[in-house]
N, C-alpha and C positions, 0 to 999 in steps of 0.2 A: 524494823516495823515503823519505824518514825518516831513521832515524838507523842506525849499523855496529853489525851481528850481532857484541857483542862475546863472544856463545858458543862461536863458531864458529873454525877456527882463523885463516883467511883476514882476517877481522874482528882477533884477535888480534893478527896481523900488520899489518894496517893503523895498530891502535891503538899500537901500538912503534914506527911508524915518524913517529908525529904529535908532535910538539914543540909546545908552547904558553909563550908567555910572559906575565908580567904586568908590563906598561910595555916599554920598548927595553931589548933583550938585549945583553951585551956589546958586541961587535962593530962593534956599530950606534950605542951613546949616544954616540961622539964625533963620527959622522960629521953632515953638514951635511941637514939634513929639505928634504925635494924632496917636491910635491904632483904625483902619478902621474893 
């Protein structure tokens, strides 16, 4: 469908609710990597 109307405010709110990391986030670097 392409990509979030970030003009919009709907779009807005999507885009605040999306968290991106670059490599394993806290949380996650100690724990043991499992292929899902």
């Amino acid at each position: 469908r392409g990509m979030i109307p970030h003009k919009t405010k709907r779009g807005q709110a999507a885009l605040a609710r999306l968290r991106v990391f670059d490599g394993i986030p806290p949380p996650y670097d100690k724990r043991r990597r499992v292929c899902v």
